[in-house]
N, C-alpha and C positions, 0 to 999 in steps of 0.2 A: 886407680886406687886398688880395685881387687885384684889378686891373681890367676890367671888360671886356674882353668878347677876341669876335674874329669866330670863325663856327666854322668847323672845317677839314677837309677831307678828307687822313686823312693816307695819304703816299707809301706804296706796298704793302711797300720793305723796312721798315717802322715798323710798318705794321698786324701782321707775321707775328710781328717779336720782342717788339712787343708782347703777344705771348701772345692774339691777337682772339676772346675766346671770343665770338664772335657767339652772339646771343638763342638765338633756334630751340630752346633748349633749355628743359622743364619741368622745372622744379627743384624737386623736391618731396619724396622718400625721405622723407617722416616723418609723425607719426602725422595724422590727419586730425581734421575735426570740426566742428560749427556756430561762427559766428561770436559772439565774445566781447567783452564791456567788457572794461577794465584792470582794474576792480576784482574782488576775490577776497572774498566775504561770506561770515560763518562759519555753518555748518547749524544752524538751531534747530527744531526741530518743537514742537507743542505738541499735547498730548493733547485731545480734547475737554472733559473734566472740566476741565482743568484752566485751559480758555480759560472754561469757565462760572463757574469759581470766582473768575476773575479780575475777571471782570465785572460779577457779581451778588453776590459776597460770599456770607456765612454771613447769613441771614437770621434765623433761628429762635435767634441770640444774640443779633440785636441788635447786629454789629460788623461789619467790616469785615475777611475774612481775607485776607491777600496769599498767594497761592500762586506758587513758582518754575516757569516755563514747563522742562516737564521733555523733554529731547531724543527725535525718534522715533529710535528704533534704527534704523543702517544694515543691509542686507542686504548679503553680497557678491553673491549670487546675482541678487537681484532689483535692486539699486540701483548696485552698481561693476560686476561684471562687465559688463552693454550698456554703459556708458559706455567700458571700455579696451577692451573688444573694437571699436567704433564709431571710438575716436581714435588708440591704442596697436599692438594685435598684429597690424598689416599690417606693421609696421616692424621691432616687437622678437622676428618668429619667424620661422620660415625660414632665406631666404636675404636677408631684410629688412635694411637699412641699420645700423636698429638696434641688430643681433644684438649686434655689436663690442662695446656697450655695455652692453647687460641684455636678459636673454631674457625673454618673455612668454608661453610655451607653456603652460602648465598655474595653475590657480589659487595652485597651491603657489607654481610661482616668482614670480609676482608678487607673492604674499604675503609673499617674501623680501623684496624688495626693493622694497618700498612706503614706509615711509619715505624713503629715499632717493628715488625718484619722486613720493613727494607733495611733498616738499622741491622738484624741478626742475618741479614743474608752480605749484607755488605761487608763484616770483620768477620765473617768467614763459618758462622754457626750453625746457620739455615743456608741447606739441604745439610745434614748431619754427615759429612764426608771429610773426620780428621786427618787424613793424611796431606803428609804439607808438599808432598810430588819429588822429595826427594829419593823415594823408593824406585828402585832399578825391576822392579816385575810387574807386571801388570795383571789387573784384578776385576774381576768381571763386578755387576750391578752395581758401579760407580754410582753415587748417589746425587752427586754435583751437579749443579745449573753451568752452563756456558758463559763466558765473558759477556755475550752480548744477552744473553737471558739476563743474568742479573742488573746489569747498567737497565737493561728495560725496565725490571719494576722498579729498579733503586730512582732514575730519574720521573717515572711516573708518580710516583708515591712524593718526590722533594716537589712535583708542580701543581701537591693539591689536590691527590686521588680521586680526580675527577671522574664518573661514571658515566659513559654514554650508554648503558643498558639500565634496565628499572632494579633499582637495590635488590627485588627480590629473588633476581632470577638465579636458579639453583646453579652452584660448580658439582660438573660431573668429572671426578677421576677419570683420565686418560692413559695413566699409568699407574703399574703398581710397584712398590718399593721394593717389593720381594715376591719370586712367585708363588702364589698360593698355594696351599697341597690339596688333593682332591682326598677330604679326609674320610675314610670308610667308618670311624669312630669317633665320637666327642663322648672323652668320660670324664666325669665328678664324682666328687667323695660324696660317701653317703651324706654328709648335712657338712654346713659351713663349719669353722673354724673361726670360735666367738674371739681369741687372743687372749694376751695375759697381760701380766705388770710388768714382765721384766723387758728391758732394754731391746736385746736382744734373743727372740725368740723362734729356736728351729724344731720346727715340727715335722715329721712324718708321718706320708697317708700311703693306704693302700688304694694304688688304682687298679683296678682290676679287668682286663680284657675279657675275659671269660673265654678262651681261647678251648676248642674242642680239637684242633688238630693246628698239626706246625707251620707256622706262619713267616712270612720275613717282613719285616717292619720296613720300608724305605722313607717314611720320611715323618717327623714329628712336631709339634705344635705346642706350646703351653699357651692354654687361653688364659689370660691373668684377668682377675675379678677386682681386687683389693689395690691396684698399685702406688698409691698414699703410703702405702707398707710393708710391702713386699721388694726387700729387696734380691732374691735370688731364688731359682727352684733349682736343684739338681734331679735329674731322670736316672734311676734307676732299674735294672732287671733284674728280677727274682726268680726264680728257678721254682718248681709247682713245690717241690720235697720241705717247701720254707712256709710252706700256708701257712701250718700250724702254727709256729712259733710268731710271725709276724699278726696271728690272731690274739695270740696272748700278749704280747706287746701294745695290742688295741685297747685292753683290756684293764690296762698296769694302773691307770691315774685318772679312770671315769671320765677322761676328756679325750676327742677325737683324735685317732694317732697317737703318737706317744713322742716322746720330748727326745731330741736326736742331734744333739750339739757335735757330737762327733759322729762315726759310723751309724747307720741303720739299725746296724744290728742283725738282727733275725739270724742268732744265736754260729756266725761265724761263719755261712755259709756262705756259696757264691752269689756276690753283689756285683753286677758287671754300671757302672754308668755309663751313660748312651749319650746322653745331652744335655743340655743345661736352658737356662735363662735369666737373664738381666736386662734391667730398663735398656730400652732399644732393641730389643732381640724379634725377632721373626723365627719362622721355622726351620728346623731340620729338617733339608734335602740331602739325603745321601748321593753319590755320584750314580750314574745309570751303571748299570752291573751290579750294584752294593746293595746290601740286606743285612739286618740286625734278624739275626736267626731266633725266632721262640717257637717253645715247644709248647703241646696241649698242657693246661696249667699254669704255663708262666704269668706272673702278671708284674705291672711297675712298683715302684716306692719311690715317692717324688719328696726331697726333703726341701721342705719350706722356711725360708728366712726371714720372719718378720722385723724388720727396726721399727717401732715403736717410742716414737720421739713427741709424740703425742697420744692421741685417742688411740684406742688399739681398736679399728672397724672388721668387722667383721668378713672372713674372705672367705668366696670358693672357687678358685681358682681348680680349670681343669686342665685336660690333655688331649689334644687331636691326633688319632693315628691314619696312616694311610698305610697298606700293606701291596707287596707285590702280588701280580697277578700271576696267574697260571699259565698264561703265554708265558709274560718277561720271563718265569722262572725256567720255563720249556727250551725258551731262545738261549737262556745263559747256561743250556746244558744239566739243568734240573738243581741246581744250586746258585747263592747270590756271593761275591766276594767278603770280607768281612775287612770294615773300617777301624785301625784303629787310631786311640787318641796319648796324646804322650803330654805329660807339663813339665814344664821347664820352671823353675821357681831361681827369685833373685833375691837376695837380701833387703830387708830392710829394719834400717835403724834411723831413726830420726829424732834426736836429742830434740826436750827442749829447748827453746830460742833463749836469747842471754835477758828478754824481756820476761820471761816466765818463770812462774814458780809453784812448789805444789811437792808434797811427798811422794805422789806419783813419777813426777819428773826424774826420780831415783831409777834408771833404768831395773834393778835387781826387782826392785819394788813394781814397777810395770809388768816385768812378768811373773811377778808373784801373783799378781791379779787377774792375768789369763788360766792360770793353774784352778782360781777360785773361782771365776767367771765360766770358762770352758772346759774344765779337766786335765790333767797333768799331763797329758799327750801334748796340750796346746804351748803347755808351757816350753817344752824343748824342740816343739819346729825352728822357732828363731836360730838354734844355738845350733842345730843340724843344718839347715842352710848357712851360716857361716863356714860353717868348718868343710861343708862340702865346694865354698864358693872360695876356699882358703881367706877368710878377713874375721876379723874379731868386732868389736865394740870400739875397741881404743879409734881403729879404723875409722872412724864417722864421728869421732867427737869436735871435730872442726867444726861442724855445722851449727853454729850459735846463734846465725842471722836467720834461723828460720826457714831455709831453705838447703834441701836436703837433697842427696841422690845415690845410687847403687849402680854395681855392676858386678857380671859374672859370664865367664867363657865357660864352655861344656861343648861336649861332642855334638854332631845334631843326629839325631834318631834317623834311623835307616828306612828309606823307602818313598815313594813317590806324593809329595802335599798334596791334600785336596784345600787348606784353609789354614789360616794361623789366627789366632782371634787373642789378643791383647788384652789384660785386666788389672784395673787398681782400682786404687777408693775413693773416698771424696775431696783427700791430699793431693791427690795426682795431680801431674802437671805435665811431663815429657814422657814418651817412649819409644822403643827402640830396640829393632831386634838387626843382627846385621851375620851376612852369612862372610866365613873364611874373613876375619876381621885382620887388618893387617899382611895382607897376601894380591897379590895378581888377580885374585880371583873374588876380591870383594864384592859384596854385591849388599845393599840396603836393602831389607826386605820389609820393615814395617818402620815409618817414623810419623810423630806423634808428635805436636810441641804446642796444642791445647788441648790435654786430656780433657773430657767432657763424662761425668760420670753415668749420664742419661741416655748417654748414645754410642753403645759398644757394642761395634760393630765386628765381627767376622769375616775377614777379607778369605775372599773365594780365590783361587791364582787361575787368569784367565789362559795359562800355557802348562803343560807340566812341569814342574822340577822335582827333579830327583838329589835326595841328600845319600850321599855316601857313609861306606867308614870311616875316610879322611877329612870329612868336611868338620867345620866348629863352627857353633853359632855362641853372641856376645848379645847377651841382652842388660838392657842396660831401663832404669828408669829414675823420675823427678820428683818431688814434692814441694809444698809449699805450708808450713804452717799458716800463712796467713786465712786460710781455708777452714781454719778449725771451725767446729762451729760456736757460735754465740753462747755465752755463758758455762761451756762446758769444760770440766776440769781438768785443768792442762796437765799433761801428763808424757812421758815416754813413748814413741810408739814404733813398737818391733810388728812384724810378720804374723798375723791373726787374722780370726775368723767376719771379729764384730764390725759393722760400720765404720766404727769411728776410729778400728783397729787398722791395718793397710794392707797392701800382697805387692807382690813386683811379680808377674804370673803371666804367662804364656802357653796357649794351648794349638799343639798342632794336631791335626788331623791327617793320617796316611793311611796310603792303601798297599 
């Protein structure tokens, strides 16, 4: 459907309201575990006897007995427990990502609610590992259970979650889903962020390192407080020469931080983003060699997205830093490489369905509402991504059944991946990036055909590749009105910031 299109650098008021979650971040919050086929095989054991009887028959009649291959008994003890403890209870105890969703502390409670998770591990949901394996590179901290891991609990869980250890006995993590960073810093804003009324609501806080001499950041953390409502942070670096202004900015509306729907601000200077987070997200590990360079002064600006579809609760969500050490810096020759992060943006246009109605459904009128809703930057991303992706409007108006999709070719940015990390909304449904499309030299590097909007993950490439000047990448993505949510007014939906607005959005990370 689209054509060709050069790829572009776009203008910095575009990149900010575009929401830039640049790479940098590991996206991971869920449970871990070896690398898996698609297929799901059902557990059959078979007894000795009963393989001898199968074999050799009843001799001493003179016939032939068939015997049924009789199942070995699951153990929870010896056969599921190492397996949820190895994929599961990093995520679903504690302060685990999970939690929100089902706890995993003790055998008892998993015993609760095993059906139900052998259900989400069976159609492919739990361990949170979207890719459907038709991607040709391969990606370190697979999150996946193994074919015979999963038939373990899926068949134990169908025989009646039997427990031969006492319910209470605690599950200890085995693994972790992501590796932790050895953080030298945990900061928070001076006092939480009570929320407001509107919909959607972005704030920005100043974190501040308090930094006395130059440091190199390698790896970074957003601890999230609130996640009921917090659908995104982006990470920020400010430069010292910007206190001032980011202090009056504090200042503007007696409320913590200041309201930041597009750019930061802090009156035009240098805003470098570093990282980001969204539901599922883990930390930013930079590659060994690599440093986010700050000076004495520097400190973050983390712009906060609240969706507020109900209560607005109150969040204080921080940031963990860990910085390189004085060897590392010594061994890499007294300086660290510097990351950088590049987006690739896709069209999207998603007409109402021929079941819906609404003056919003008036595409003109849909982004007349971003202009009011987010400011008049937001209103012509859409029309700038078309025209850079060569497609219009007219382009997509086939899409009446509710089901929607984009696509756009562009060059691929120069230099060696460390990660490509995939983004839509809560439309989403397919994705797809694919490198030299159409050429000898094809190669599928991310595919996606149950986008999950709770678990966006950052694939790591577990080999290097290198993109060239000659290479083009085709990213491509899916939606599904059926997803709207309940009761809310139907409407047009182009290329925006808010929830229930969408992105077709792609972040690589090179060095």
């Amino acid at each position: 459907m689209s054509r060709p299109a050069r790829s572009w650098p776009l203008p910095a008021q575009f990149l900010a309201t575009a929401g830039a979650f640049l790479l940098g971040a590991l996206i991971f919050a869920a449970c871990g575990g070896a690398t898996s086929d698609d297929a799901t095989p059902a557990v059959a054991g078979t007894t000795e006897e009963a393989e001898d009887a199968a074999e050799g028959g009843n001799e001493e009649a003179g016939s032939v007995t068939e015997t049924s291959a009789a199942p070995t008994e699951i153990s929870f003890a010896n056969d599921v427990q190492p397996v949820i403890e190895a994929n599961c209870v990093s995520c679903h105890s504690g302060s685990g990502p999970g939690t929100t969703h089902l706890t995993m502390e003790t055998a008892g409670s998993f015993a609760d609610v095993a059906e139900f998770a052998s259900f989400r591990i069976e159609d492919g949901q739990m361990p949170p590992w979207p890719l459907t394996g038709l991607h040709e590179v391969s990606y370190k901290y697979d999150l996946s259970m193994t074919d015979q891991e999963k038939a373990t609990v899926i068949e134990w869980a169908r025989s009646g979650a039997v427990l031969d250890v006492d319910a209470g006995t605690e599950l200890t993590a085995t693994a972790q889903a992501f590796p932790p960073i050895d953080a030298d810093a945990v900061l928070y804003p001076d006092v939480p962020y009570e929320g407001s009324d509107k919909l959607d609501d972005y704030r920005c806080r100043v974190i501040d390192p308090e930094l006395d001499e130059q440091k190199y950041v390698t790896a970074l953390e957003i601890r999230p407080d609130e996640t009921r409502v917090l659908h995104h942070a982006l990470i920020f670096r400010a430069e010292a020469d910007q206190r001032s202004v980011a202090t009056q900015e504090v200042a503007a509306d007696g409320q913590p931080g200041w309201n930041c729907q597009a750019l930061p601000g802090l009156g035009g200077g240098t805003l470098e983003q570093i990282g980001s987070w969204a539901p599922g997200n883990g930390p930013v590990n930079l590659p060994e060699g690599s440093g986010l360079q700050m000076e004495a002064g520097d400190f973050f600006v983390i712009q906060w997205h609240y969706h507020y579809d109900g209560e607005a609760f109150p969040d204080n969500s921080g940031l963990a830093v860990e910085y390189a050490s004085d060897e590392v810096i010594a061994a890499a020759g007294g300086s660290l490489d510097p990351v950088r992060n590049i987006i690739l943006l896709g069209p999207v246009e998603i007409p109402c369905a021929s079941f819906e109605s609404g003056p919003l459904c008036d595409r003109d009128a849909a982004v007349a509402r971003l202009a009011t809703e987010f400011g008049t930057t937001a209103a012509l991303i859409p029309e700038f991504i078309n025209r850079e992706c060569g497609v219009t409007p007219a382009d997509f108006s086939q899409f009446t059944d509710g089901i929607a999709s984009s696509s756009c070719e562009m060059d691929a940015p120069v230099g060696d991946v460390i990660s490509i990390w995939p983004h839509l909304h809560e439309l989403g449904t397919t994705y797809r990036l694919t490198l030299n499309p159409g050429t000898p030299d094809e190669r599928v590097l991310i595919d996606i055909d149950k986008w999950n909007f709770e678990w966006q993950i950052a694939y790591y490439l577990d080999e290097p590749l290198e993109f060239t000047a000659n290479d083009r990448l085709l990213l491509e993505c899916g939606w599904d009105r059926a997803l709207w949510p309940a009761g809310a007014e139907s409407r047009y939906v182009v290329w925006a910031e808010g929830t229930q607005d969408e992105m077709c959005y792609n972040g690589i990370a090179l060095r």
